[in-house]
Backbone bond lengths (Angstrom), bond angles and torsions (degrees), N, CA, C in turn:
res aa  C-N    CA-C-N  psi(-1)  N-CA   C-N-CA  omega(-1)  CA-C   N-CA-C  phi
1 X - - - 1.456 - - 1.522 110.50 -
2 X 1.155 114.69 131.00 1.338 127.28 147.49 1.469 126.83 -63.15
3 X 1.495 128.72 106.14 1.396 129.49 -152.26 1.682 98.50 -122.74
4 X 1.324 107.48 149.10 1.636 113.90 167.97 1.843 85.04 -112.29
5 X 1.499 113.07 148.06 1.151 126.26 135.52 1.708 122.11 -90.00
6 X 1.098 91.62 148.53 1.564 95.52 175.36 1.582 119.27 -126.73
7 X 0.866 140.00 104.53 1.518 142.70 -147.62 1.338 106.48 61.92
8 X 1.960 109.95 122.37 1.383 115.55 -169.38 1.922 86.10 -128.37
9 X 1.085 106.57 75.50 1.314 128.09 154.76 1.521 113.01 -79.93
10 X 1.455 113.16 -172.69 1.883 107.59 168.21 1.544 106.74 -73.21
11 X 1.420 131.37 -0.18 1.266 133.35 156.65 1.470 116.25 -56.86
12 X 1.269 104.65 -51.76 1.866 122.48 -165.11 1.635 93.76 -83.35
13 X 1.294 122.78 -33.27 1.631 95.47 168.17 1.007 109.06 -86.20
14 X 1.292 142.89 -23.92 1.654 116.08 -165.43 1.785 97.70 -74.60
15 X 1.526 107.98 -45.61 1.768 115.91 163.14 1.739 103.95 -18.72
16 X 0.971 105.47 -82.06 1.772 112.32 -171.64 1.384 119.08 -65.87
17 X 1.184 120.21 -24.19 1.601 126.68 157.12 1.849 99.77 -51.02
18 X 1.292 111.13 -74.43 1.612 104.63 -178.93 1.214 113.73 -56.55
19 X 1.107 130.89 -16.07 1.386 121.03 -150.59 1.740 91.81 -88.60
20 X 1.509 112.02 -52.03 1.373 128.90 167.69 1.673 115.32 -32.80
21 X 1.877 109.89 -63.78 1.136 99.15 -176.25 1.604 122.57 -75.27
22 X 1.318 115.78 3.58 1.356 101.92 166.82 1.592 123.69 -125.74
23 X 1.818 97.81 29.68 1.558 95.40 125.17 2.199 75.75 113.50
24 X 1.024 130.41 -15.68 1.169 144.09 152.38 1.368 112.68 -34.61
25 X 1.830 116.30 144.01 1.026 125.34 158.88 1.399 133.04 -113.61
26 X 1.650 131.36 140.79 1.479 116.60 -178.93 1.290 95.93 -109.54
27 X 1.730 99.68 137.89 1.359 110.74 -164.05 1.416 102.90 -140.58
28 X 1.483 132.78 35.33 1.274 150.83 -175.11 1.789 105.01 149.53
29 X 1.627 85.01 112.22 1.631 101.78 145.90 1.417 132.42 -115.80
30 X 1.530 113.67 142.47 1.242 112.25 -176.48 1.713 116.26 -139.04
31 X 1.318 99.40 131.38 1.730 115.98 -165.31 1.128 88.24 -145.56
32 X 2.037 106.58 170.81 1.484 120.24 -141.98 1.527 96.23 -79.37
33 X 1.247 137.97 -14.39 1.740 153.63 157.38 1.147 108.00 -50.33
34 X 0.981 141.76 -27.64 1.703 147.65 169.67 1.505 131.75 -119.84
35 X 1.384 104.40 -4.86 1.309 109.88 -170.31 1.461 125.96 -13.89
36 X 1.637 99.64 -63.95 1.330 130.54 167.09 1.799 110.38 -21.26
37 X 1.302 129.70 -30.79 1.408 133.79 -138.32 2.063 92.33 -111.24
38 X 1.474 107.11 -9.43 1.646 119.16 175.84 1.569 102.27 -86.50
39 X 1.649 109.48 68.73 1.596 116.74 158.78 1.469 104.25 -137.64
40 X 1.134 97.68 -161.91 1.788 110.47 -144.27 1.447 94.90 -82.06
41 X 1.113 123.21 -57.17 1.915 105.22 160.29 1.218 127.28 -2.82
42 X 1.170 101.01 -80.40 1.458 123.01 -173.57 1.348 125.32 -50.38
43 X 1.795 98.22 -49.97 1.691 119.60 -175.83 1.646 102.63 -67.96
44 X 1.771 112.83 -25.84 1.485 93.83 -165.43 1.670 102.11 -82.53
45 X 1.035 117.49 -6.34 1.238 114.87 176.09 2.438 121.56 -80.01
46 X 1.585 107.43 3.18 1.199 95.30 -178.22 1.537 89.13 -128.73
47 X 1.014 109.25 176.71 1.786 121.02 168.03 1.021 132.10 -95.42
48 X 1.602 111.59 -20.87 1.436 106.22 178.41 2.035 89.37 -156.83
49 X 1.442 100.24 157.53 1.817 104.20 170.23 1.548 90.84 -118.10
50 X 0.997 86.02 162.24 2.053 122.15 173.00 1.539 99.03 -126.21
51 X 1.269 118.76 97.75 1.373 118.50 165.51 1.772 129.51 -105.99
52 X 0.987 108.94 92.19 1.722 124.15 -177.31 2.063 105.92 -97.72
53 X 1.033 109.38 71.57 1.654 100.31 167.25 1.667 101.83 -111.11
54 X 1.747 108.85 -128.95 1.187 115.91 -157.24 2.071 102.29 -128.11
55 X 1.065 105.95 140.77 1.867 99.73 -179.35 1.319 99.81 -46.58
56 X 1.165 148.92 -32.35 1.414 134.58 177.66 1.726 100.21 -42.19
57 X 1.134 113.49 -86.05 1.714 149.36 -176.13 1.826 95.55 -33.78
58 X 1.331 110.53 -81.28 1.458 124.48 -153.49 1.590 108.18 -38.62
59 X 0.883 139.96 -47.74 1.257 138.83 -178.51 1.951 113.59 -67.39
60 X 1.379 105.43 -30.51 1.370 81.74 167.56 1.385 112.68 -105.33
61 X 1.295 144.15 10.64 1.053 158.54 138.75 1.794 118.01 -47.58
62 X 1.273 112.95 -52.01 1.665 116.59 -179.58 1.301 84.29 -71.04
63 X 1.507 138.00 -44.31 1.701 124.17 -154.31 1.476 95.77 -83.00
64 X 1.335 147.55 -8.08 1.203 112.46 -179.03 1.663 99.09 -101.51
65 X 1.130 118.79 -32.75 1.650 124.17 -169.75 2.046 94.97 -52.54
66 X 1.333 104.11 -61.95 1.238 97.14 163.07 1.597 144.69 -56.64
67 X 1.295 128.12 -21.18 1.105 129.35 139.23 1.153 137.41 -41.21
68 X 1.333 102.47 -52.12 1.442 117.10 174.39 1.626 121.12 -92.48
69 X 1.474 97.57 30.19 1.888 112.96 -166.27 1.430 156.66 35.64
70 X 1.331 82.96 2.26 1.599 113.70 151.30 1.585 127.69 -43.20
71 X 1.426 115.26 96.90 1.515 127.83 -172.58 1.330 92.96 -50.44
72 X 1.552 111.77 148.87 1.338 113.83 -176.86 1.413 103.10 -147.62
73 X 1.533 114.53 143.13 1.553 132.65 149.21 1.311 133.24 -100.19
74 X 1.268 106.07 116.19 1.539 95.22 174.72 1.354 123.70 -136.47
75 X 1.278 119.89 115.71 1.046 132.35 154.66 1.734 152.80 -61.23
76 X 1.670 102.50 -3.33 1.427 114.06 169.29 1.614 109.64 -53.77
77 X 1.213 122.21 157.10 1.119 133.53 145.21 1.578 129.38 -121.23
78 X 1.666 121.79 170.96 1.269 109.99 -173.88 1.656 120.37 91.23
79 X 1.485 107.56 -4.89 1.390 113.79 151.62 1.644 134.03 -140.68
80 X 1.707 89.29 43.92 1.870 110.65 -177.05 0.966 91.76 -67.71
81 X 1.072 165.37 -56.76 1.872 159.06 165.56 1.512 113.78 7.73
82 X 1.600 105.31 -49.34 1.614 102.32 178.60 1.273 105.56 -117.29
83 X 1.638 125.53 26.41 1.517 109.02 -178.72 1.201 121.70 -71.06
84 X 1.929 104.79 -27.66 1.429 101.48 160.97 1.461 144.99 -16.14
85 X 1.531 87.21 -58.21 2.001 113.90 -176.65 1.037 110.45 -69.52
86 X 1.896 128.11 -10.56 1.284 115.62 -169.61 1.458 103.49 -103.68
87 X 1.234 94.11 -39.12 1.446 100.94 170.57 1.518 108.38 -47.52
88 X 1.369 123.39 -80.40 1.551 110.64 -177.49 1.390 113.22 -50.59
89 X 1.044 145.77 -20.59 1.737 141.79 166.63 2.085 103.07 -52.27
90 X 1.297 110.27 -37.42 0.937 124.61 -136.65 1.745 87.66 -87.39
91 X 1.542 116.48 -64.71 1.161 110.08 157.33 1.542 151.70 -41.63
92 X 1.864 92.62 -27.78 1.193 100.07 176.53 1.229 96.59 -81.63
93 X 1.141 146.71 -53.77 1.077 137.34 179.16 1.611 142.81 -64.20
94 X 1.651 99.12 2.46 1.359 105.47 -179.26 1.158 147.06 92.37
95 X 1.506 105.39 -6.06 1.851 133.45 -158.28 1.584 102.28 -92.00
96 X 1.302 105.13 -144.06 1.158 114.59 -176.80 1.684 113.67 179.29
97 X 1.551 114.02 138.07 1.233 120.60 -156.37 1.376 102.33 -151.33
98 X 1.610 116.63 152.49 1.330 116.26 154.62 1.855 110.15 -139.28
99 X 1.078 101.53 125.50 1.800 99.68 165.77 1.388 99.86 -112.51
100 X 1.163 88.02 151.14 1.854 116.88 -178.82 1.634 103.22 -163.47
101 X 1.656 80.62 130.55 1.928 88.77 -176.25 1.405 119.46 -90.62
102 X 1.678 93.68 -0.32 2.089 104.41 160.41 1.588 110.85 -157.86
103 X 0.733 106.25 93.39 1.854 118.67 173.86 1.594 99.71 -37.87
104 X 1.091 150.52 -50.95 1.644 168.71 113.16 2.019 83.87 61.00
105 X 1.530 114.96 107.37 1.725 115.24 156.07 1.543 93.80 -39.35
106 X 1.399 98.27 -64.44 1.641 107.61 -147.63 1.718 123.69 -71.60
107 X 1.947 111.82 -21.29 1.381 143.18 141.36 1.342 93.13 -32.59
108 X 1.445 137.99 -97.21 0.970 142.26 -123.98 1.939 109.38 -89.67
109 X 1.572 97.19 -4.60 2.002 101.15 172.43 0.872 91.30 -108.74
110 X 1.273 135.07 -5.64 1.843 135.97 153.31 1.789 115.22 -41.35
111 X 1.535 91.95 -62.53 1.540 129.07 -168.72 1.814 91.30 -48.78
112 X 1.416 110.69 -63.39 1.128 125.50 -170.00 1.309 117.42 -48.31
113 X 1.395 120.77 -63.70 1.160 149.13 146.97 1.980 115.52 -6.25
114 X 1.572 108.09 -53.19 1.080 128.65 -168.51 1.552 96.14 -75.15
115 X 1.341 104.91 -71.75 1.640 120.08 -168.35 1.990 106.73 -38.25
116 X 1.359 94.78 -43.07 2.114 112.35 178.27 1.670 91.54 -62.79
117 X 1.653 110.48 -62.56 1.427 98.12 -155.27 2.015 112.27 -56.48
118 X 1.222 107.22 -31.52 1.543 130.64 -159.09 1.775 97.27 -74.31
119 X 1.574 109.45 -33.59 1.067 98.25 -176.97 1.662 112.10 -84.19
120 X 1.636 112.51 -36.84 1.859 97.57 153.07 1.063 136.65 -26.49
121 X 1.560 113.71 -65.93 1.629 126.65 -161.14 1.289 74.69 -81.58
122 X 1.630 159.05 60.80 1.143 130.54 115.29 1.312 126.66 -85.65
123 X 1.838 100.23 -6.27 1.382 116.91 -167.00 1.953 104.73 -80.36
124 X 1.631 108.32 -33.00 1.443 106.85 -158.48 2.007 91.80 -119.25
125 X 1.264 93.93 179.23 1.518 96.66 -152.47 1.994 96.30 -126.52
126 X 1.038 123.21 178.59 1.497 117.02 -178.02 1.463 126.77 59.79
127 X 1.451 101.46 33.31 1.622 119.13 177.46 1.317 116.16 -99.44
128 X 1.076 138.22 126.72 1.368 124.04 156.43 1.730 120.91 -105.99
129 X 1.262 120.69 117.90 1.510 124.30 174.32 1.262 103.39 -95.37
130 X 1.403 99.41 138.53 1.699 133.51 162.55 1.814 112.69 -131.18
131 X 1.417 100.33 170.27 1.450 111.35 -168.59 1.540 107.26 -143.33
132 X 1.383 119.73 118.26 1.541 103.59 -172.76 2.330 84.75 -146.42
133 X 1.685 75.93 127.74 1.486 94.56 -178.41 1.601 100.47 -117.22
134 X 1.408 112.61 165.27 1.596 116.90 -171.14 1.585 90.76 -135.06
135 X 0.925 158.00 138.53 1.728 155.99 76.54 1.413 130.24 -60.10
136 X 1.416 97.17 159.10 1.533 104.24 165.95 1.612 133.38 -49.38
137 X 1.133 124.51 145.04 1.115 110.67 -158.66 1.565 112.94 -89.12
138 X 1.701 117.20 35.31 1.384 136.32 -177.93 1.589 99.04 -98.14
139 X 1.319 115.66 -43.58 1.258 141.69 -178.73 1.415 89.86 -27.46
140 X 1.435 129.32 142.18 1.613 135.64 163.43 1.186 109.62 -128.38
141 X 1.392 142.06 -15.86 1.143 113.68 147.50 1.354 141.80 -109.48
142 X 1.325 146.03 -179.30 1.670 128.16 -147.76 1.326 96.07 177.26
143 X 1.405 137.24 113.24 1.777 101.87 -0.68 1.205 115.52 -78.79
144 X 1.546 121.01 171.46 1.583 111.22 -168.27 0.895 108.33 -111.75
145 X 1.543 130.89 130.57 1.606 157.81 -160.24 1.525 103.44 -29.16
146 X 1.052 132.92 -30.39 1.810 151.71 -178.55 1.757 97.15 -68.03
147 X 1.471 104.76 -64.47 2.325 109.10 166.37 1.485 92.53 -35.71
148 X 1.339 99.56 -72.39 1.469 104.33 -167.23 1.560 135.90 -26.58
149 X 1.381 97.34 -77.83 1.563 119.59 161.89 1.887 98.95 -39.27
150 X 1.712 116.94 -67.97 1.960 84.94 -166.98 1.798 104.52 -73.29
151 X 1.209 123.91 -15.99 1.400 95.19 162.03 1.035 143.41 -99.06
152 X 1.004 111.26 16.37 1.967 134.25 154.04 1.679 99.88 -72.46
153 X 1.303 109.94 -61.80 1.503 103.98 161.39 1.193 134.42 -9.03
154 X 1.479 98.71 -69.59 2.005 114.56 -169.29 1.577 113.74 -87.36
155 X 1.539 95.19 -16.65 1.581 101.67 171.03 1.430 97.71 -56.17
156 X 1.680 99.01 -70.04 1.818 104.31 -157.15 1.518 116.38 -43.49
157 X 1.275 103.02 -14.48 1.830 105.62 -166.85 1.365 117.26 -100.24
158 X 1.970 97.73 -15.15 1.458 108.64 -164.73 2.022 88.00 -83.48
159 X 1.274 99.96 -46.45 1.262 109.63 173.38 1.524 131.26 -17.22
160 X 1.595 83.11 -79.19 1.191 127.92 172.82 1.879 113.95 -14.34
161 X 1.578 82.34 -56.22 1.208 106.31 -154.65 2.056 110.14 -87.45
162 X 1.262 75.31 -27.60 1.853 80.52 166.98 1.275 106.53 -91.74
163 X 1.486 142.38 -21.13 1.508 130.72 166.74 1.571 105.69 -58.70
164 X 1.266 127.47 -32.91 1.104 118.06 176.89 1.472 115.40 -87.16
165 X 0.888 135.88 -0.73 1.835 146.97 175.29 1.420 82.04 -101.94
166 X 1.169 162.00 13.69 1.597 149.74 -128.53 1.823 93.57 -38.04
167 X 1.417 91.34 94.66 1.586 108.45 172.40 1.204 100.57 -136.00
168 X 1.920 111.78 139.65 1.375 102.01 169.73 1.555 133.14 -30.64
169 X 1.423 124.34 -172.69 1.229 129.92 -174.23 1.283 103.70 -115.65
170 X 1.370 105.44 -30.95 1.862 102.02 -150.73 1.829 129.94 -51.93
171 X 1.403 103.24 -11.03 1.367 100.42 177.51 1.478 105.64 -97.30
172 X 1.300 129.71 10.28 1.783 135.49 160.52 0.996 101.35 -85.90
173 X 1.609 143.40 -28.95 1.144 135.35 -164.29 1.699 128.95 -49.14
174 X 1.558 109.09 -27.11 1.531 116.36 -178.59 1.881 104.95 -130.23
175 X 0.947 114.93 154.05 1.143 122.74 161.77 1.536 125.11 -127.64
176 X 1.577 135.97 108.23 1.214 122.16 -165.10 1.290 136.50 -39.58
177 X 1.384 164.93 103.60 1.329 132.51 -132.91 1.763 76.47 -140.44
178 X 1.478 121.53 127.68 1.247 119.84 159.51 1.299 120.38 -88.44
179 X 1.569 142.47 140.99 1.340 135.34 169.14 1.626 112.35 -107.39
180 X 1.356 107.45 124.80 1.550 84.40 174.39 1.876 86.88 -131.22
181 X 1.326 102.68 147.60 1.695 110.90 163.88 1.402 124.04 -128.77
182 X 1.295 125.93 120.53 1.528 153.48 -120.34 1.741 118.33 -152.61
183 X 0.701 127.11 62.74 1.568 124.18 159.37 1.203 115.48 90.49
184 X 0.898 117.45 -119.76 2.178 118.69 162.62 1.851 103.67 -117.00
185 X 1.135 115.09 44.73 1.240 113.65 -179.44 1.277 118.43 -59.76
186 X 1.368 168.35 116.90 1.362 151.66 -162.09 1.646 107.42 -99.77
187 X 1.231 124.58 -5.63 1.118 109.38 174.09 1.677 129.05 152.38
188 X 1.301 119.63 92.65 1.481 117.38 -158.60 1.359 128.69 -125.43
189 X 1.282 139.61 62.36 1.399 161.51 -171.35 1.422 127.24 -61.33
190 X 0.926 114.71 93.98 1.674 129.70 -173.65 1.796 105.89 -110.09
191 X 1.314 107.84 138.47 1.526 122.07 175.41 1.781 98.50 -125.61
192 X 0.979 101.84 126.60 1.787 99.44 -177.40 1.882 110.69 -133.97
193 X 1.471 113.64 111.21 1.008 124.93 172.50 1.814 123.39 -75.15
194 X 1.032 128.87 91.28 1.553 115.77 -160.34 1.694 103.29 -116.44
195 X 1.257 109.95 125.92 1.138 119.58 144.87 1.508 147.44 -120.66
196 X 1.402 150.02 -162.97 1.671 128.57 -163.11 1.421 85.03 -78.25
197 X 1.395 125.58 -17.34 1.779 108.49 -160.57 1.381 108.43 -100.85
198 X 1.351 113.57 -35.20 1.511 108.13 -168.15 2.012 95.58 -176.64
199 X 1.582 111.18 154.36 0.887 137.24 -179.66 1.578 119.15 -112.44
200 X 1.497 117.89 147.09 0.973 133.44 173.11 1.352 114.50 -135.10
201 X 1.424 118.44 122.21 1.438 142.70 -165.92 2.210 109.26 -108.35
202 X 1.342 115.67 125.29 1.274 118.74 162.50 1.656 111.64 -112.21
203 X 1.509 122.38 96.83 1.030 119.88 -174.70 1.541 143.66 -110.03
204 X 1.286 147.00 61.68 1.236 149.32 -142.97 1.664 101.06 -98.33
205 X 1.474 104.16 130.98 1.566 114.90 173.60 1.503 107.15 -123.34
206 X 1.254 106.42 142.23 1.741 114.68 -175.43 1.427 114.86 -88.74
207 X 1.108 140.84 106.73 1.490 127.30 -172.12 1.690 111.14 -84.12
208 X 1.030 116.01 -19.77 1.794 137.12 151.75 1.039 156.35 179.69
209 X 1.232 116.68 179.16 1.996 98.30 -161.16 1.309 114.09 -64.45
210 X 1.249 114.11 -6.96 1.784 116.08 -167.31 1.747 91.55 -58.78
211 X 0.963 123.08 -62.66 1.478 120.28 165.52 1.564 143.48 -8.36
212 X 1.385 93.01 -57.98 1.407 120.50 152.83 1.610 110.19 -51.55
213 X 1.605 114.44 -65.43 1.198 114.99 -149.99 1.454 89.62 -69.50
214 X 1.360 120.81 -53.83 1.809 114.26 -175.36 1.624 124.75 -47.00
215 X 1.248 94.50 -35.06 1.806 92.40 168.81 1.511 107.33 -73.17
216 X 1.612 130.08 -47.35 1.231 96.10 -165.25 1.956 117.13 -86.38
217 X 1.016 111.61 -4.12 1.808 136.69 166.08 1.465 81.56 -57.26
218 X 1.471 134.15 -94.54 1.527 140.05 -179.33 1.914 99.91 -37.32
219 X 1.041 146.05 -44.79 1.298 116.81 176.83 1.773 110.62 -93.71
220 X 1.379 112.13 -10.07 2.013 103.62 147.22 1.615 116.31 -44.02
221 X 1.903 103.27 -48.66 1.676 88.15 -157.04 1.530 105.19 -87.32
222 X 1.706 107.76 11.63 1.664 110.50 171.48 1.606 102.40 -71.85
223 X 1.227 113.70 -72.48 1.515 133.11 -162.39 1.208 106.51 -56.57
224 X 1.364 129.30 -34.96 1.650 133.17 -148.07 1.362 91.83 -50.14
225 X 1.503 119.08 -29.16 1.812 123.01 -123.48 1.834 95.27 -125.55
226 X 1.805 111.44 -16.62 1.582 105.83 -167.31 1.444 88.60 -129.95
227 X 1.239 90.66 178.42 1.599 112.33 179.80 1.537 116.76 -149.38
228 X 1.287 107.09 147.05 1.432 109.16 -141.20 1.920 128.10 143.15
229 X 1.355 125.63 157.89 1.405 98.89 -173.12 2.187 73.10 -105.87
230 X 1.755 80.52 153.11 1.989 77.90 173.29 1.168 112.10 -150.99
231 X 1.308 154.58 147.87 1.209 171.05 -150.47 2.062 116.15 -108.88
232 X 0.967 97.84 129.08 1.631 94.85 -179.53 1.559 107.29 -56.15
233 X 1.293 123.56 -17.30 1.616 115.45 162.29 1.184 110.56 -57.91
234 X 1.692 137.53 -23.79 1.245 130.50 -171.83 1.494 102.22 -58.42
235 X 1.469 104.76 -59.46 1.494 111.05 -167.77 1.759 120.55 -50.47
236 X 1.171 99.70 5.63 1.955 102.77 -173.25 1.593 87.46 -131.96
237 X 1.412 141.67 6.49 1.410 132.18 -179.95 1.950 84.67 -106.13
């Protein structure tokens, strides 16, 4: 594959480190020094982008790669608010995209993990869930789209489960989410079930971004080839 990076932060090298060892080429980079150089020229020349910048950036960044039909990855977080809109741009237009708020193998049997456990504790009562994530203190947004995603999770199920009791909602409405930011930490995700008797913990820690970068390199060489909006669950179906 012919790859554009898009933000060459320590994201965009570890990105091109994998991209290299498995035999991949980078054939456009783009950082806030060039910005200007992310048009249709450029894009028709790679097959797929990897885009990792900042929620400022990411949204007009996924909209032009897609315009101009360029399969796209993106990994920013901190601007799921309008991913909606890209997504339908994306269809209407024919392209192809994936966002994921952690490229992470081991993030995403986390994810899994959560959605199974959330649907148990819907069965028993006297639980309390919290969510406490750690990053580096480069990190700018908080909580980070990864909190998000498993407690969007336990909402939908907590929900779920009172639409069918048709009982109000209002005590699903929040889920505690702690932020803490810490050193060069890359990434530390805890779900904690507590009650007076005993606790249950779901815990995944990142030891580094190479992780990151290999899942979303592995969901480039998904998309390069389909079209469609698709979910990092595709890549494990």
């Amino acid at each position: 594959m012919r790859v554009a990076i898009i933000g060459y932060g320590k994201m965009g090298h570890e990105i091109e480190q994998v991209l290299l060892e498995r035999g991949h080429s980078v054939a456009l980079i783009i950082d806030q020094d060039n910005a200007h150089d992310l048009r249709a020229e450029k894009l028709a020349e790679v097959d797929v982008a990897i885009e990792f910048t900042t929620p400022a950036t990411a949204y007009t960044n996924v909209r032009t790669c897609i315009e101009c039909g360029t399969p796209v990855v993106s990994g920013t977080t901190g601007w799921h608010d309008r991913l909606a809109e890209l997504q339908a741009l994306c269809r209407e237009r024919s392209s192809s995209m994936i966002w994921s708020s952690n490229y992470s193998l081991g993030v995403n049997i986390t994810f899994r993990l959560n959605r199974y456990l959330a649907e148990l504790m819907n069965r028993f009562e006297g639980y309390n869930v919290a969510i406490e994530e750690i990053h580096h203190t480069q990190k700018k947004d908080a909580p980070s789209g990864t909190a998000i995603s498993l407690a969007n999770d336990i909402l939908e199920r907590v929900e779920r489960k009172q639409r069918w009791l048709n009982e109000p909602t209002e005590e699903a409405d929040a889920i505690e989410i702690t932020s803490l930011r810490e050193g060069m930490v890359p990434g530390t995700h805890t779900v904690t079930y507590t009650s007076p008797d005993d606790e249950i913990v779901i815990k995944h820690t990142l030891f580094s971004r190479r992780a990151l970068a290999l899942g979303a390199v592995v969901a480039a060489e998904f998309v390069a080839t389909r079209k469609g909006v698709f979910t990092i669950d595709d890549l494990f179906n």
